[in-house]
C-alpha positions in Angstrom: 94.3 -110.5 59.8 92.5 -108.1 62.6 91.8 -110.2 65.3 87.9 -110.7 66.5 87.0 -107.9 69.0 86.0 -109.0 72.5 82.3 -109.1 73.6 81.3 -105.5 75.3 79.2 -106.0 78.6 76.9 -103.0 79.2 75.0 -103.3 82.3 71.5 -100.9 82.3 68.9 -100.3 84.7 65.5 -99.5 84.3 63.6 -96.8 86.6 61.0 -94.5 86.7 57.9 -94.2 88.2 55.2 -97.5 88.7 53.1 -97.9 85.5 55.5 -96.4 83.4 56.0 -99.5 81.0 59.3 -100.5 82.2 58.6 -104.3 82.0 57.0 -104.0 78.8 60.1 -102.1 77.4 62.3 -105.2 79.1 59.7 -107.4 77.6 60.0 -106.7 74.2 63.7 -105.9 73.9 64.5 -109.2 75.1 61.8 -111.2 73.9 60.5 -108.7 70.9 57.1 -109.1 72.5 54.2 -107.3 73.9 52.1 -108.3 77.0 49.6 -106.4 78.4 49.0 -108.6 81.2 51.9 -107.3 83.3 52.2 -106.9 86.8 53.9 -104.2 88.9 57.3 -105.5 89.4 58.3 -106.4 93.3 62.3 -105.8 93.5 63.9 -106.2 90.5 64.0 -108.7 87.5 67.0 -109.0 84.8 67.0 -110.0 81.4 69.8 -110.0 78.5 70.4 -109.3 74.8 72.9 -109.5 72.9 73.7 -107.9 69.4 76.5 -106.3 67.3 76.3 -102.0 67.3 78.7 -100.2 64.6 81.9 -98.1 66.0 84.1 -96.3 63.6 83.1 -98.8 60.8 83.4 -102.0 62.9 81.0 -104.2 64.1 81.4 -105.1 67.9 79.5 -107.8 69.8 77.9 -106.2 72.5 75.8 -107.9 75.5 73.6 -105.4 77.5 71.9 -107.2 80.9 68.9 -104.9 81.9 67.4 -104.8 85.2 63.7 -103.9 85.4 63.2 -102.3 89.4 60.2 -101.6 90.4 58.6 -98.2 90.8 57.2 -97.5 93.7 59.1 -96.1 97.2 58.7 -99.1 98.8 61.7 -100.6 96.8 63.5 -97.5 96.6 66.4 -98.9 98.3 66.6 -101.6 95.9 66.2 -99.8 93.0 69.9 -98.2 94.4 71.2 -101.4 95.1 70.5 -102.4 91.7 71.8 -99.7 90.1 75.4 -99.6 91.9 77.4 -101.6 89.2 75.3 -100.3 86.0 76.8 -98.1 83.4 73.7 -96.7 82.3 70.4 -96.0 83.6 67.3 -95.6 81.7 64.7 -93.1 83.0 61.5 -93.9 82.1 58.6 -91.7 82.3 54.7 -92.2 80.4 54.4 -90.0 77.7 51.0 -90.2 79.0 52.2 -88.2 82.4 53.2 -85.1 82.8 54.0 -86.4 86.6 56.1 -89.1 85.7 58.4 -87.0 83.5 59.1 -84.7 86.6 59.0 -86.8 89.1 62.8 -88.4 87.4 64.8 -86.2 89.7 64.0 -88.5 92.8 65.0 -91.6 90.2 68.2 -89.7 89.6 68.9 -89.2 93.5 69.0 -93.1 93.6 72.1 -93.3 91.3 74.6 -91.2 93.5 77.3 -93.4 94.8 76.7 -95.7 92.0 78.8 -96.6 88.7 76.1 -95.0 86.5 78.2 -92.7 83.8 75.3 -92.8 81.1 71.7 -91.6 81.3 68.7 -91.8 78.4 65.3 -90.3 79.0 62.7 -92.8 77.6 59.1 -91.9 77.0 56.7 -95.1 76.8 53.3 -95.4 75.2 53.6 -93.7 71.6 50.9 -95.6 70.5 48.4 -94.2 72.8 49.3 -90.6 72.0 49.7 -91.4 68.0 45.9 -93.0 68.7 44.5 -90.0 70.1 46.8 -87.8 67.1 44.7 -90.1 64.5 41.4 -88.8 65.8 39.4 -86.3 63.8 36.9 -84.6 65.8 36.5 -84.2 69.6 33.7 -87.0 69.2 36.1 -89.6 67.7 38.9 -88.7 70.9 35.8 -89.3 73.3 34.8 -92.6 71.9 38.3 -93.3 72.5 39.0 -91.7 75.6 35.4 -94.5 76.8 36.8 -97.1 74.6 37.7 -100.8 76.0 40.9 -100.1 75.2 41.8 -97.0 77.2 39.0 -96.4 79.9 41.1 -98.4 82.2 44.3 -95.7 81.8 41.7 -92.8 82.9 43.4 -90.5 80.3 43.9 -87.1 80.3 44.9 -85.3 77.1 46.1 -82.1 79.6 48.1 -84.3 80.8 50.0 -86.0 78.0 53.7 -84.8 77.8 54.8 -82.3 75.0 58.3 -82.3 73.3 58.8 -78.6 74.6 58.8 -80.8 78.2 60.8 -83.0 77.2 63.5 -81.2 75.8 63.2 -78.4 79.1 63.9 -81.5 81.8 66.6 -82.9 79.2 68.5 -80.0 79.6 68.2 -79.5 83.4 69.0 -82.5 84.3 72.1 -82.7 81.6 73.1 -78.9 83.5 73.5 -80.7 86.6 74.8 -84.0 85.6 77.4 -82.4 83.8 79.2 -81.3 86.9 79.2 -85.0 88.2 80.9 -85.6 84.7 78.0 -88.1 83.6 77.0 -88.4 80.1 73.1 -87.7 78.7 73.0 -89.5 75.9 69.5 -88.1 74.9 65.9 -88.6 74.4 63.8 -91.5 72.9 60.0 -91.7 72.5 59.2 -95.6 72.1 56.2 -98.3 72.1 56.5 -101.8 73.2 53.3 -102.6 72.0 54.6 -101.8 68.6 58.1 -102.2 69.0 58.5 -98.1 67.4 62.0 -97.0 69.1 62.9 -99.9 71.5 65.8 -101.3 69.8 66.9 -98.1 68.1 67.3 -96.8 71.8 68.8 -99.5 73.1 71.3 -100.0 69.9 72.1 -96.5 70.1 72.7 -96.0 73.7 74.9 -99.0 73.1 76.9 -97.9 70.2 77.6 -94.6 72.4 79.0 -96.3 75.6 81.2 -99.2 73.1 82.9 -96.2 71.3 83.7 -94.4 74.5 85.2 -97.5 75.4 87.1 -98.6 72.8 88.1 -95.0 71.1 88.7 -92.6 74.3 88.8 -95.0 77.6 90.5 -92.2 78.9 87.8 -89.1 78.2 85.4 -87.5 80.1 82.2 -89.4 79.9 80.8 -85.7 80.0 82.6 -84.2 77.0 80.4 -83.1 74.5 82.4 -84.6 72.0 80.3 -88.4 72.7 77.2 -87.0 73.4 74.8 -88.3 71.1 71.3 -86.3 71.1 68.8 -88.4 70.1 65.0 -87.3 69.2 62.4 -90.0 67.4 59.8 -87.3 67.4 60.1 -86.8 63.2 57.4 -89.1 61.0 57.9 -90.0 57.2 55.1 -88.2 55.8 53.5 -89.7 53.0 50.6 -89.1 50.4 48.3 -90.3 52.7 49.4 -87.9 55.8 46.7 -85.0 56.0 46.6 -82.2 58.7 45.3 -83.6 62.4 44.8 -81.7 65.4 48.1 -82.7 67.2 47.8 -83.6 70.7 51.6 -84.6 70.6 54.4 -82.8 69.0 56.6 -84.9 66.8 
């Protein structure tokens, strides 16, 4: 009888820019919520999971402990501390925010010196861009663009990231990580208001880092052979789907 495979530990950290949706993201992987009440986060906060990911047709127990840091330069320095010991960091950006998506370099600066071997781009807030996507006419995006909802956000549609974007920083920052012999797993659009592509990330991430573990301890992190490119931009289309003005590109 195989004997029961140990528990992985998989420590990953959160950064990006304030206002992102990092907490949300920590909030509903580890309590499959959404709050909308959140507050910018002052240092850092940790939660855990735990769950089993599949590796060459085995399930393994995996625990990940994510630290949320906060977003703004103040805590810069703590974000590093933070991220000394993780495996994996997850750059968060607001697919709302052209800024925030270029503005990861400075996130990335934070991890030299630190154990990180693992990076995943993660855009937050698909439901506000799939919101805008359902609109009709220009009058229908205004009304929502002045709604209760989103007046608060002060959106820009100009400014709302476009897969071309995503896939152009992807591969810069994958050119240069490359020669640090770090791993970019890939590329995840998610909503923790509605759950779409939280857990997926975070299994898949996962199931990448256990079977370099367990298969090649000894390869490269960098070798193109475990690097898993991941892209939730495609949509089942159904009956019902009919041709929209697309302010996002799936």
């Amino acid at each position: 009888m195989t004997a029961p495979l140990s528990s992985e530990h998989i420590d990953m950290v959160l950064m990006g820019n304030s206002s992102v949706g990092k907490t949300c993201l920590s909030t509903r992987f580890s309590e499959n919520r959404f709050s909308p009440l959140t507050t910018s986060t002052i240092g850092a906060a940790f939660v855990r999971n735990r769950f089993n990911v599949r590796c060459s047709s085995r399930s393994v127990p995996c625990t990940i402990k994510l630290s949320d840091t906060a977003g703004t330069e103040t805590y810069s320095s703590l974000s590093s501390f933070y991220c000394r010991k993780a495996h994996c960091a997850l750059l968060c950006f607001d697919l709302t925010s052209k800024k925030s998506l270029l503005e990861l370099d400075k996130w990335i600066e934070l991890t030299e010196n630190s154990a990180v071997q693992y990076f995943v781009l993660v855009g937050c807030k698909r439901d506000v861009l799939e919101a805008f996507e359902a609109c009709d006419t220009e009058a229908d995006r205004s009304r929502l663009l002045n709604s209760a909802q989103y007046s608060s956000l002060k959106l820009n549609p100009d400014e709302f990231v476009t897969e071309s974007l995503i896939e152009e920083q992807l591969n810069a920052i994958r050119l240069h990580q490359q020669e640090l012999q770090r791993n970019i797993i890939g590329s995840f659009v998610t909503s923790s208001k509605t759950g779409q592509g939280v857990m997926e990330m975070f299994e898949k991430a996962a199931q990448v880092i256990v079977s370099d573990r367990l298969q090649r301890p000894h390869m490269s992190p960098s070798s193109p052979s475990n690097r898993v490119d991941v892209h939730l931009f495609s949509r089942e289309v159904t009956q019902e789907s009919r041709p929209r003005k697309r302010w996002w590109c799936w």
